[in-house]
N, C-alpha and C positions, 0 to 999 in steps of 0.2 A: 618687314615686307619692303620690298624694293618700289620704290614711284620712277616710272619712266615721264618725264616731261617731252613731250614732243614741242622741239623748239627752232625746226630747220628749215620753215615757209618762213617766204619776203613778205607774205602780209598787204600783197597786192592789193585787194578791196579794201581795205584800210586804209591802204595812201599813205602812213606816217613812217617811213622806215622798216628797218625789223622787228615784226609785231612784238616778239619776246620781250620785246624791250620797250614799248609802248606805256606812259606813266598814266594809271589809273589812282588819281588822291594823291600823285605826286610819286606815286610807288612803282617802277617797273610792274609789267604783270606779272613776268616770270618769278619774282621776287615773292609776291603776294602767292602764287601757286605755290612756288615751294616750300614754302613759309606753312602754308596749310599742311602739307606733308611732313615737315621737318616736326610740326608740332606733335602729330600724331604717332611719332614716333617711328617713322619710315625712312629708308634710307634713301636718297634723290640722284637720280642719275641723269641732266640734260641729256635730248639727244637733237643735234646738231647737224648742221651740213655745210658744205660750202658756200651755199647763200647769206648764212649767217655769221661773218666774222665779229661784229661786234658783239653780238651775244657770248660768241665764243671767249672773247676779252674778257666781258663780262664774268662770266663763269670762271673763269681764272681769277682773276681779280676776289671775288665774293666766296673762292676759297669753293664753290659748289663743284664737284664729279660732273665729266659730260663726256660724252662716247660723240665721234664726229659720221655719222653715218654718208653712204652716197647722195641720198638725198631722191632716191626714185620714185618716194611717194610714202602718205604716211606709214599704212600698214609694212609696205616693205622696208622701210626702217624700223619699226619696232621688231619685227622679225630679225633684220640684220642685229640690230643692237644685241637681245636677247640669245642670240646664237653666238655674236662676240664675246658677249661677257660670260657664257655660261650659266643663263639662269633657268634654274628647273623648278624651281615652287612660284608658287603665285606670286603674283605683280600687279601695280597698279600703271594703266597708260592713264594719260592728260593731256593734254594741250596746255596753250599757255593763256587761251582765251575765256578763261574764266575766273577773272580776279578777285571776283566776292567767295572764292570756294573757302570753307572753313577746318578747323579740324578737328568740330565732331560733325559733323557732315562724314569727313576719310573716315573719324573711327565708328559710324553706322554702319557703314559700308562694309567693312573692316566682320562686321559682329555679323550682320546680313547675311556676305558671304561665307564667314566661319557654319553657320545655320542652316544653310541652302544645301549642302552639300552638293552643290554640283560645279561642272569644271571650271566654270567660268561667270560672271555679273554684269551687268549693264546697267546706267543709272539713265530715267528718261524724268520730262516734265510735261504736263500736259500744254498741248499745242497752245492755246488760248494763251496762257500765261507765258511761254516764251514769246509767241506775236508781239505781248504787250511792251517786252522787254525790247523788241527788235531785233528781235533772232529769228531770221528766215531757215526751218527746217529742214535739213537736207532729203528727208524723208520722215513718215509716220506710221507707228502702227495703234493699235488698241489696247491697252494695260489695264488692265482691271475695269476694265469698262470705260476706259478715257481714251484719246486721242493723242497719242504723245509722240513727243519728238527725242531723240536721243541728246543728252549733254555732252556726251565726251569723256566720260570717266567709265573706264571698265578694270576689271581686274581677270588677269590670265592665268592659267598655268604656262609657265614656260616650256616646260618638258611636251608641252601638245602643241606647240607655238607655230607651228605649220601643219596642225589639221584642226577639224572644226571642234570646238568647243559648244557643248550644250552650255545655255548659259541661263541665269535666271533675271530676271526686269524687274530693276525696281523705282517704282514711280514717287519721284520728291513734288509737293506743292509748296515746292521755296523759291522765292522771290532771286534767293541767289545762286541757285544754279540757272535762272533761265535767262541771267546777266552772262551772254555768249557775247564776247566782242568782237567780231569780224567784221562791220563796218560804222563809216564815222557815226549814224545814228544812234548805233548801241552803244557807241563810246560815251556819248554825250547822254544815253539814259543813265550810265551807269552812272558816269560826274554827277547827274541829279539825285540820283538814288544816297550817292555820301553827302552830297551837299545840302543839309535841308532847309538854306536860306535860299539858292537857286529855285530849289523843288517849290518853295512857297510864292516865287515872283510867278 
């Protein structure tokens, strides 16, 4: 299965550069994401834009696939992407702001959606436990009876990839998917979260 990394925001509310490229434990995040995907046996495709040259290096450099989209906004670049490359079976989208993601975390997902049978999955956490992490929710809805916010990990069909996808929700109570780093707070929950001598002062 294909993982699309969505890597072509400046990462403005952040402050530090190209978020892509943002070191969490020392590690770029985009690194740490792919790395979850590459484990799980997925094949990785950056998608880029002209905001991001240096990731772009990057990606060259570390030998990773990346498709350089226009850059008109997320979904319309994974669509652009998707429709460049040709892809007609499921995919995985990501960001790059989620550095703790693991990969059996991807191959749940992976087995979930095999299970669900329907077009498309979404991965959420309940609201409370992203708050804690310092992920301000773009929006919520109710999952099994919780309050949840969405992470950012979906997987598509390509071949419906410009029409609506039934999708199915599935709600994680882990600690590291609701490690969303988009601003400097969450950056610095997350450094606490690897660092357990910080964590302890």
């Amino acid at each position: 299965m294909y993982a699309l990394i969505l890597a072509g925001g400046e990462g403005s509310r952040l402050g530090r550069g190209e978020k892509a490229l943002v070191t969490v434990g020392g590690t770029p995040m985009i690194r740490r994401v792919a790395d979850a995907f590459l484990q799980a046996g997925c094949d990785v495709v950056a998608v880029l834009s002209r905001k991001t040259p240096y990731t772009c290096n990057w990606c060259r450099a570390q030998g990773i696939s990346y498709y350089r989209a226009m850059g008109e906004g997320y979904i319309e670049d994974i669509v652009e992407t998707v429709q460049a490359l040709e892809l007609t079976s499921p995919l995985f989208t990501c960001g790059t702001d989620l550095p703790l993601l693991a990969s059996d975390t991807v191959k749940v997902l992976m087995e979930r959606y095999a299970e669900c049978h329907r077009d498309a999955l979404s991965t959420w956490v309940p609201r409370t436990l992203a708050e804690e992490y310092g992920y301000l929710p773009p929006c919520t809805e109710v999952i099994s009876g919780v309050e949840a916010c969405p992470v950012g990990i979906n997987i598509l069909r390509g071949d419906l990839i410009t029409t609506p996808q039934e999708e199915e929700r599935v709600l994680f109570e882990d600690p590291r998917l609701a490690c969303n780093v988009n601003t400097r707070e969450a950056l610095e929950k997350v450094e606490r979260v690897l660092n357990p001598i910080s964590r302890l002062s």
